[in-house]
C-alpha positions as CSV (number, residue, x, y, z in Angstrom):
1,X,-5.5,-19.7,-13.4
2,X,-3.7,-18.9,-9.7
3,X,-0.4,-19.2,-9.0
4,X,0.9,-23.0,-7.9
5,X,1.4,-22.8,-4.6
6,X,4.3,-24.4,-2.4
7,X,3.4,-25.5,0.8
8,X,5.9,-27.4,3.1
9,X,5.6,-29.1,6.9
10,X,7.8,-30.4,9.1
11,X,7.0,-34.3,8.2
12,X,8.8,-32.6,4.7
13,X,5.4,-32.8,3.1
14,X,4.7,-30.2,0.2
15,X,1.6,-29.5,-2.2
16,X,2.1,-28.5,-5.9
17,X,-1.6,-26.6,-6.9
18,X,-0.1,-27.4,-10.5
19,X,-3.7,-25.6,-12.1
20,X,-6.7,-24.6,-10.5
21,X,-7.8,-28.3,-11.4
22,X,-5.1,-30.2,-10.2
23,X,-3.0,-30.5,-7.5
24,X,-0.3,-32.7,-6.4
25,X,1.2,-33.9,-2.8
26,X,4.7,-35.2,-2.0
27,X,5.7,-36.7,1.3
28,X,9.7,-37.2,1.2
29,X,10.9,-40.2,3.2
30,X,14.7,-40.3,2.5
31,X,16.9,-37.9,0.8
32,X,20.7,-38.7,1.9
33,X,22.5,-35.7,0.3
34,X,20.0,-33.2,1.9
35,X,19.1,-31.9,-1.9
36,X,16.1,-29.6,-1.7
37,X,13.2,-30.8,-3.4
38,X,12.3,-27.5,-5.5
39,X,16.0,-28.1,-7.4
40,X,15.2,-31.7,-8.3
41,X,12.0,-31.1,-10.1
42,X,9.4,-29.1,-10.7
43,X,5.1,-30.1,-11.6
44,X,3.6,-29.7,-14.6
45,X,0.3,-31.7,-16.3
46,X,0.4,-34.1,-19.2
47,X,-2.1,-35.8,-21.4
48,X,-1.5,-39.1,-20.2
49,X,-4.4,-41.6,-19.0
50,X,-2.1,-43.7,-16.9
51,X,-1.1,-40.2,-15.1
52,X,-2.3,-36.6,-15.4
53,X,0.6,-34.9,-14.5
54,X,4.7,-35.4,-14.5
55,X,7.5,-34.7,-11.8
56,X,9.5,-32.3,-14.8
57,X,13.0,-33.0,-13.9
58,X,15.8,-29.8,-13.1
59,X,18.8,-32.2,-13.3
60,X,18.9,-34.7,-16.6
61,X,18.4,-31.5,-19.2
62,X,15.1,-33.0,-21.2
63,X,12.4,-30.7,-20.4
64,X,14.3,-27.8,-18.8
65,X,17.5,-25.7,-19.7
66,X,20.6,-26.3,-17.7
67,X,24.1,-25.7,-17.0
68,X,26.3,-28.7,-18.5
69,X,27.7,-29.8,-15.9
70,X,24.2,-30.4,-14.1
71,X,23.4,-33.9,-15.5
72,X,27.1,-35.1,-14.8
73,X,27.0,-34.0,-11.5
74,X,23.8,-35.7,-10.9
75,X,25.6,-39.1,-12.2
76,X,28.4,-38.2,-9.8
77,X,25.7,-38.5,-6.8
78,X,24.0,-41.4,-7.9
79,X,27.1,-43.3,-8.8
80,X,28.4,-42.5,-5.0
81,X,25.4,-44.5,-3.8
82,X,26.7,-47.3,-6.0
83,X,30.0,-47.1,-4.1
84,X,28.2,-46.7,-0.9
85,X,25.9,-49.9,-1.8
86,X,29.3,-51.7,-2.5
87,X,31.1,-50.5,0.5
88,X,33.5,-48.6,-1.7
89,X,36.0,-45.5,0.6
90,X,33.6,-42.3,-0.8
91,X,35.1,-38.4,-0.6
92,X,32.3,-36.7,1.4
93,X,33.3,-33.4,0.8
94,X,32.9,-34.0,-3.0
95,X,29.7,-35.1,-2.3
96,X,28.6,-32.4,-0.4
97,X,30.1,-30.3,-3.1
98,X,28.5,-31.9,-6.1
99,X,25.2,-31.3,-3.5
100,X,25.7,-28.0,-2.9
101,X,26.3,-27.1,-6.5
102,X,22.7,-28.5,-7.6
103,X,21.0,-27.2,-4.6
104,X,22.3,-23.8,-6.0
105,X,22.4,-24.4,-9.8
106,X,25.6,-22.3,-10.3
107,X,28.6,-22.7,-12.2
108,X,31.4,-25.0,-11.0
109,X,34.7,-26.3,-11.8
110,X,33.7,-29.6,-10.6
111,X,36.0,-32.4,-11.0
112,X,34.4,-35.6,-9.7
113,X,36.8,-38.3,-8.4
114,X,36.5,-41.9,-10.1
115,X,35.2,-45.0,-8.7
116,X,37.2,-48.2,-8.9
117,X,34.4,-51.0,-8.8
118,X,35.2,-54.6,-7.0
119,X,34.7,-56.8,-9.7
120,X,32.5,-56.8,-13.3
121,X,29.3,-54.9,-13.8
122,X,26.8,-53.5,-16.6
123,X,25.6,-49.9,-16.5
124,X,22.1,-49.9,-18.6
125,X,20.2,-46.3,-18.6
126,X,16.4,-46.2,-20.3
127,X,15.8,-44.3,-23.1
128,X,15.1,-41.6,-24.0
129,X,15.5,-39.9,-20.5
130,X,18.0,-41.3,-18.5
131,X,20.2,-42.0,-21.6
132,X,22.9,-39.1,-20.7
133,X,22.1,-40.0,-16.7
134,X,22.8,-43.3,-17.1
135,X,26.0,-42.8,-19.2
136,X,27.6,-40.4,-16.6
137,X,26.4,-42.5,-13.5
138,X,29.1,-45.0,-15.9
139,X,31.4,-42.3,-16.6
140,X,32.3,-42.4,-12.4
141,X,33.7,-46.5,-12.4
142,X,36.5,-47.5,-13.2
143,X,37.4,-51.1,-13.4
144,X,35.4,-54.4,-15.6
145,X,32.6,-52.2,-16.3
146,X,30.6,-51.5,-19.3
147,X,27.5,-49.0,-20.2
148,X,24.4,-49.8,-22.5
149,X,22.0,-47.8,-22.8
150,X,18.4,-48.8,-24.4
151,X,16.6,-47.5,-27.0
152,X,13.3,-47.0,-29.3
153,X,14.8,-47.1,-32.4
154,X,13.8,-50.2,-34.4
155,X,17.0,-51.5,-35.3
156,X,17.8,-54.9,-37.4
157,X,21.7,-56.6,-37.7
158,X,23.6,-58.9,-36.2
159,X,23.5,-58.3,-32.2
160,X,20.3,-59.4,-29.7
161,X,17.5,-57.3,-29.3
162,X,16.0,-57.6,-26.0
163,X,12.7,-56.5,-26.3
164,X,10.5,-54.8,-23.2
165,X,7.8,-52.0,-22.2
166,X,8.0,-49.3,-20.1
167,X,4.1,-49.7,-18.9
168,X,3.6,-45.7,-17.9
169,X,4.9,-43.8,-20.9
170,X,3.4,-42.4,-24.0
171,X,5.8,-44.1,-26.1
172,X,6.3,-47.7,-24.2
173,X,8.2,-50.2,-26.6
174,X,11.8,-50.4,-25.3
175,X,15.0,-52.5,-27.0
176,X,18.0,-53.3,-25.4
177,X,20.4,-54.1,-28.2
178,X,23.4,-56.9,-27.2
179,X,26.0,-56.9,-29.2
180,X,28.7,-58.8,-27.0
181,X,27.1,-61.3,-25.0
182,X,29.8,-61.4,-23.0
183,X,29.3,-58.0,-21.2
184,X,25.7,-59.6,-19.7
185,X,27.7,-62.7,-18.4
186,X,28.7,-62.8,-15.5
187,X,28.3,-59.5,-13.6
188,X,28.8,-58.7,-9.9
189,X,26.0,-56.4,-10.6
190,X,23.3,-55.3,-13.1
191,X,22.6,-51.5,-12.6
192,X,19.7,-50.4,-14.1
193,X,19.4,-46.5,-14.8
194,X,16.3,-44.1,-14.7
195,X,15.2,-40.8,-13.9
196,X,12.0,-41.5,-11.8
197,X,10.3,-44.9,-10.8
198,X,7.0,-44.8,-10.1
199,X,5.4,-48.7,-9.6
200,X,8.7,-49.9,-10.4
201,X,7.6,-52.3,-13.1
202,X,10.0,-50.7,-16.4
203,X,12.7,-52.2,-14.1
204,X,11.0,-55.3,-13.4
205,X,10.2,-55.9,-16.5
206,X,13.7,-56.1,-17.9
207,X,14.7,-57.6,-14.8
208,X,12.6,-60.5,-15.9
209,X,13.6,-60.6,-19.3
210,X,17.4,-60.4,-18.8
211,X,16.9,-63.3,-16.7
212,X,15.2,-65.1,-19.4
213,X,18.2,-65.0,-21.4
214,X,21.0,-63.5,-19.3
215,X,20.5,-64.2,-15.7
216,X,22.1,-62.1,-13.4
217,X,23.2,-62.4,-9.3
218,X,22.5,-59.0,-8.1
219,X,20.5,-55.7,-9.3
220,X,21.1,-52.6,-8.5
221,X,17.9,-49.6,-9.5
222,X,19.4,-46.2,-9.4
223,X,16.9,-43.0,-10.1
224,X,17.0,-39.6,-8.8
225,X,12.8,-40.2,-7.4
226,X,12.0,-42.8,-6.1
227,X,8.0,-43.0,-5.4
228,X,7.2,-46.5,-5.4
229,X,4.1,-47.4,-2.8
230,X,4.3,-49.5,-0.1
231,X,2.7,-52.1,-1.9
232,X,4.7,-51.8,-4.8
233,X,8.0,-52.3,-2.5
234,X,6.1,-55.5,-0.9
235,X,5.9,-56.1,-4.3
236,X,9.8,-56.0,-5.3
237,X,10.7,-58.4,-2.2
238,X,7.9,-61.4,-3.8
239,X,9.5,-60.3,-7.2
240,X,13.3,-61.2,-5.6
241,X,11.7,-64.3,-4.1
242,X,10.3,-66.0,-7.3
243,X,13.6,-65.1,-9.4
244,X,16.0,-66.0,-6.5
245,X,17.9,-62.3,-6.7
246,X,18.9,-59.5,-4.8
247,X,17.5,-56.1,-6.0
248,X,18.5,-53.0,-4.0
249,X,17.1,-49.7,-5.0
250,X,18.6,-46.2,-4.6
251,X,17.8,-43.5,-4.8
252,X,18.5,-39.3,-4.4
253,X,15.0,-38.4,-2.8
254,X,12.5,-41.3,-2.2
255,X,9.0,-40.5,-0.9
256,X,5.3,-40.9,-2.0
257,X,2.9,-39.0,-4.2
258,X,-0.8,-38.4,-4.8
259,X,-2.8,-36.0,-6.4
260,X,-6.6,-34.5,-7.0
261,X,-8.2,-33.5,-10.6
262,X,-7.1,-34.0,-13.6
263,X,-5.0,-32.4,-16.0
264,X,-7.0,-31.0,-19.2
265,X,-6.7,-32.3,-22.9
266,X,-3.6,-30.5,-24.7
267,X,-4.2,-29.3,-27.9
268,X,-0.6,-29.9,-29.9
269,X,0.2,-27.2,-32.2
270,X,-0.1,-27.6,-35.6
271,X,2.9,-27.7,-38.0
272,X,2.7,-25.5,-40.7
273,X,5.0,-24.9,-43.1
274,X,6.0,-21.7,-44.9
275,X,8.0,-21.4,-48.4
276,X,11.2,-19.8,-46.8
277,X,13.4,-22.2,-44.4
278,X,15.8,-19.6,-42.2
279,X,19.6,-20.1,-43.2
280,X,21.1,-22.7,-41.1
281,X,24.9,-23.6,-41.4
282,X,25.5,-27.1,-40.7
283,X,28.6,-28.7,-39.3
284,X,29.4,-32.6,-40.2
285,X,31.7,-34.1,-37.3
286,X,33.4,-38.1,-37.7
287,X,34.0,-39.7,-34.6
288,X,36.3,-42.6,-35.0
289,X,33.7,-45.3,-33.3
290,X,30.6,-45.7,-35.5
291,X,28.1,-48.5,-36.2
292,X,26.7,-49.8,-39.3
293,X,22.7,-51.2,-38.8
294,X,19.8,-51.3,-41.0
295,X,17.0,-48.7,-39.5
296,X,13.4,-48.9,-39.0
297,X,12.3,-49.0,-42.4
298,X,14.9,-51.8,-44.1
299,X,17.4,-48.8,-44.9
300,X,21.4,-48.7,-44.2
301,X,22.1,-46.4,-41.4
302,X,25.2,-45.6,-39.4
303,X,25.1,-44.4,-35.6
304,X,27.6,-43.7,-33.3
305,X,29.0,-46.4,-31.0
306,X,30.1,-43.4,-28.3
307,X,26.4,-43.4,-27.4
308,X,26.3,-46.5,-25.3
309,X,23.5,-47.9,-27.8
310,X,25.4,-51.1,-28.9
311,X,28.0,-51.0,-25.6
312,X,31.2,-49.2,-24.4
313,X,33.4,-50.1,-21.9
314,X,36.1,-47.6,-19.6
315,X,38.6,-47.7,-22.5
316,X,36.3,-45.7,-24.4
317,X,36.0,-43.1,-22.1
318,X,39.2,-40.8,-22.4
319,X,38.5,-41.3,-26.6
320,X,35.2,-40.3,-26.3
321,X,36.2,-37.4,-23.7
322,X,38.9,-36.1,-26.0
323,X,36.6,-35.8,-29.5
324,X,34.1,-34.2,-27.3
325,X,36.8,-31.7,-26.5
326,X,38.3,-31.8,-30.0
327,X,34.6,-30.8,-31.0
328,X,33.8,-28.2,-28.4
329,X,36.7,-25.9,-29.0
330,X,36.0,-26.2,-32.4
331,X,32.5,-25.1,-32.0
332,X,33.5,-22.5,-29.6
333,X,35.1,-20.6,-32.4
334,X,31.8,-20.5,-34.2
335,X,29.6,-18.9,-31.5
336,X,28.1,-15.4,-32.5
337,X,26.3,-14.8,-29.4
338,X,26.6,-14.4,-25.7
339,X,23.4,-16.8,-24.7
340,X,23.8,-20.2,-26.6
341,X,21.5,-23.0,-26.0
342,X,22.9,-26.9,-27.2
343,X,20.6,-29.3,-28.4
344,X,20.4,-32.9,-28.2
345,X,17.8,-34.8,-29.9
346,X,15.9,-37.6,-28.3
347,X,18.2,-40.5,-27.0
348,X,21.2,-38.3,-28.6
349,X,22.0,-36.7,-25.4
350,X,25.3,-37.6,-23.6
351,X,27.7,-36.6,-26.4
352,X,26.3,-33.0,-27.3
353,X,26.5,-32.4,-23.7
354,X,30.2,-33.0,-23.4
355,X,31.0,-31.1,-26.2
356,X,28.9,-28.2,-24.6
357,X,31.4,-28.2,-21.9
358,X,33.9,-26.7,-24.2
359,X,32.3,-24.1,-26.0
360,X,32.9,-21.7,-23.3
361,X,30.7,-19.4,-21.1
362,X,26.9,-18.7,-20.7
363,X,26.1,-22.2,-22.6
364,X,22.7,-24.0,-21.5
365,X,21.9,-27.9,-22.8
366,X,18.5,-29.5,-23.2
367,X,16.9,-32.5,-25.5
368,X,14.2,-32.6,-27.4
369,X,11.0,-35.4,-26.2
370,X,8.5,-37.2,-27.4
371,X,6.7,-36.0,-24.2
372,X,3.6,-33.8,-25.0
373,X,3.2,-31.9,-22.0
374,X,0.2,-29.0,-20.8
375,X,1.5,-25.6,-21.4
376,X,1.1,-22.5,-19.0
377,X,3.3,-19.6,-18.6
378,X,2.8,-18.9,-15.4
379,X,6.4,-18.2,-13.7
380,X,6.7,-21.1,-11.2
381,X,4.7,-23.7,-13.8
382,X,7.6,-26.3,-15.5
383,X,7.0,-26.1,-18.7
384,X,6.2,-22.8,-20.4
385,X,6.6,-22.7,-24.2
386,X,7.1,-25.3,-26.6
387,X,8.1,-26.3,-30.4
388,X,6.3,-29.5,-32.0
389,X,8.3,-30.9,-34.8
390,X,8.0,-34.3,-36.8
391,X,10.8,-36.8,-36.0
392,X,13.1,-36.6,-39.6
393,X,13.6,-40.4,-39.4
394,X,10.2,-41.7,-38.1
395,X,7.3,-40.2,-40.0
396,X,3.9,-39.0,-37.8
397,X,6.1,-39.3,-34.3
398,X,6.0,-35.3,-33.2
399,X,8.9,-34.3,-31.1
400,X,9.0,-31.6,-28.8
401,X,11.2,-29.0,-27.1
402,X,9.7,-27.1,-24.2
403,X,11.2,-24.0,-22.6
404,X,12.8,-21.8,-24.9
405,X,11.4,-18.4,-24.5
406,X,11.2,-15.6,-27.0
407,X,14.4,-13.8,-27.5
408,X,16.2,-15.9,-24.6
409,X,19.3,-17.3,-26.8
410,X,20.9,-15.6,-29.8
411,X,22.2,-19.1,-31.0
412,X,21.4,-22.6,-30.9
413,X,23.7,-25.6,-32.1
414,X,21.3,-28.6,-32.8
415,X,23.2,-32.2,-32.5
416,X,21.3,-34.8,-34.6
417,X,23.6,-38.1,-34.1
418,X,22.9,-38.9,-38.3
419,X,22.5,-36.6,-40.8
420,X,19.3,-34.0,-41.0
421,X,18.7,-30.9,-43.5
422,X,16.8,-27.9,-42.5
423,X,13.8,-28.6,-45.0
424,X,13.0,-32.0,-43.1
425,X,12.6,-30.0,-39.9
426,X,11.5,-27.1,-41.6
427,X,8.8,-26.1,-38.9
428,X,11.2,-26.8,-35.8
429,X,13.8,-23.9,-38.1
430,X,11.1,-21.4,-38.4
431,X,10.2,-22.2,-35.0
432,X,13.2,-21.1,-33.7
433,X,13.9,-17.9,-35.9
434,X,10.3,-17.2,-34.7
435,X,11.7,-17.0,-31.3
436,X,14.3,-14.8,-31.9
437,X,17.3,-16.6,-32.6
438,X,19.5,-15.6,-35.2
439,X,22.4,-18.2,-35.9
440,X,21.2,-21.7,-35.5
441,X,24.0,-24.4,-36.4
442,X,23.3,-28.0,-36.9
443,X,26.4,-30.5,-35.4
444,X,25.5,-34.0,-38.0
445,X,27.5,-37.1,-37.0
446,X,26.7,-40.3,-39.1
447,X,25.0,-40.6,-42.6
């Protein structure tokens, strides 16, 4: 196969020649923090029938490795259009700093100033991608605010479970679990949280449900892309019209998208497993807010309130900053290597992220997905290498975890929010010994 090939204009159009047989065009109509395209996202092809390809994000830490202040950065920047939508005084040259440092991808000692929001609003970011995004968009407001984040685990107990679909994806049932009513009643403004919108209907569709139940004055959609059609913006306004709300959508780049060919049919590796499981030393952490629930198959299961999952509010904040740092520097103290990678799992993302920000130096954070994506290791391709793996808590759903190249990290600490043993990951561990790694730690949480 060629090389994907770049091509930008002055009308800021470029063209992705993702494989020789398919290509992808961009046309970017609005990107107020002057962020170059190339360090938002990169292309790469999926086996998808709804859409052959994916815009593989550089910012959030799912598919790609990045520095752990990236994704809370990135919810600094969107969480300044919040305060620009709400006319709240903004610092532009943090914003221009907290541009320039993922324009560049370097290190930073970024402290990002907090927002004090005019009234009450709910923070809700959609699993499993924007589930860190949407908590550190959150993590910038102070004030009557609270953060929820949604989620695909099928949980049972004593809160509401709103129930919608996220029409594009690969996995598409979607739960937003209430347990206060009280934090969907009455809000200034709904905010609802994702890394890309495409037609726009994930958001309407929970937009329409909340109503059902929980009507609301005034959204707010916040993504990093923003590629709705003109049709699907004409769209929004007849949506707003039936419901009798106000929806504003904002975004860091907005533009429009199409593409030629199609992406071919990926073969998922197989699993196989050998006698000998590598030596893995695991770590059980308590935080002090958990919640008891009854998982997808009728048994007891605790997870941890921190998340978002069942609701936090500011007053969590500094707590959940502080075990995070209590964590960290305890983790620090077991690295053995120079190059360490930290691991979240699926929707478990926000947490192991903060903690990575204390283990010191030359630490990278990703997550694994339920994404399966087209492999090619070609230099300027997204996604390069992978590890398929069967989810320990829902049998037959294969997880994956894309980019980590042979003999790139010497460690890895792997953050499961409840507790996992090697053997029931057993082809993920070999996996990763495979690839070089020598000391592989896994961080447990909740039984």
């Amino acid at each position: 196969m060629k090389d994907m090939t770049i091509q930008a204009s002055s009308t800021q159009e470029r063209n992705y020649k993702v494989l020789d047989s398919l290509s992808v065009g961009i046309r970017v109509e609005e990107n107020p923090y002057s962020l170059p395209p190339e360090s938002i996202f990169g292309v790469a092809a999926r086996n998808n029938p709804k859409r052959s390809f994916l815009f593989v994000s550089k910012l959030i830490g799912k598919h790609i490795p990045v520095l752990p202040h990236i994704p809370l950065i990135t919810g600094f920047l969107l969480a300044s259009r919040i305060a620009e939508l709400m006319g709240l005084a903004t610092n532009k040259s943090k914003i221009n700093e907290a541009a320039n440092v993922l324009s560049s991808g370097t290190n930073c000692d970024f402290q990002s100033p907090a927002y004090q929001f005019p009234g009450k609003a709910l923070f809700i970011g959609f699993a499993e991608t924007a589930t860190a995004l949407g908590h550190a968009v959150f993590n910038n407001f102070t004030g009557n605010v609270n953060f929820l984040h949604t989620t695909r685990e099928n949980l049972t107990g004593t809160q509401d479970t709103l129930y919608f679909t996220e029409d594009h994806c690969h996995a598409p049932d979607q739960r937003c679990l209430i347990s206060d009513t009280s934090v969907v009643a009455d809000n200034d403004l709904l905010v609802l949280i994702d890394d890309e919108i495409t037609t726009g209907n994930t958001c309407l569709n929970i937009i329409r449900t909340l109503q059902k139940r929980y009507p609301q004055k005034r959204y707010a959609i916040l993504t990093i892309l923003d590629w709705r059609s003109a049709e699907a913006i004409t769209r929004y306004g007849h949506f707003e019209e039936e419901l009798g709300i106000k929806i504003s959508v904002l975004s860091l780049l907005k533009g429009c998208f199409w593409h030629q060919g199609e992406s071919p049919v990926i073969n998922i590796p197989s699993m196989t497993i050998k006698k000998d499981i590598p030596f893995v030393t695991t770590v059980h952490e308590k935080m002090r807010y958990e919640v008891d629930t009854i998982s997808e198959g009728g048994q007891p299961a605790s997870y941890l309130g921190y998340t978002g999952r069942f609701g936090v509010d500011v007053s969590d904040t500094n707590q959940t900053l502080a075990e995070a740092q209590r964590i960290g520097l305890k983790l620090s103290q077991m690295r053995k290597g120079k190059k360490t990678l930290c691991l979240g799992t699926g929707e478990f993302m926000y947490i192991p992220f903060l903690i990575a920000n204390y283990m010191g130096e030359n630490v990278l954070v990703q997550s694994t997905t339920r994404s399966p994506v087209h492999l090619h290791n070609r230099e300027d391709y997204a996604v390069k290498h992978s590890i398929a793996f069967e989810d320990p808590f829902r049998p037959g759903i294969k997880n994956f975890i894309y980019n980590i190249p042979p003999n790139c990290y010497e460690e890895v600490f792997v953050f499961w929010e409840r507790q996992v043993k090697p053997d029931q990951v057993a082809p993920f561990v070999q996996s990763l010994k495979e690839l070089g790694i020598e000391h592989i730690v896994f961080v447990t949480f909740c039984n």
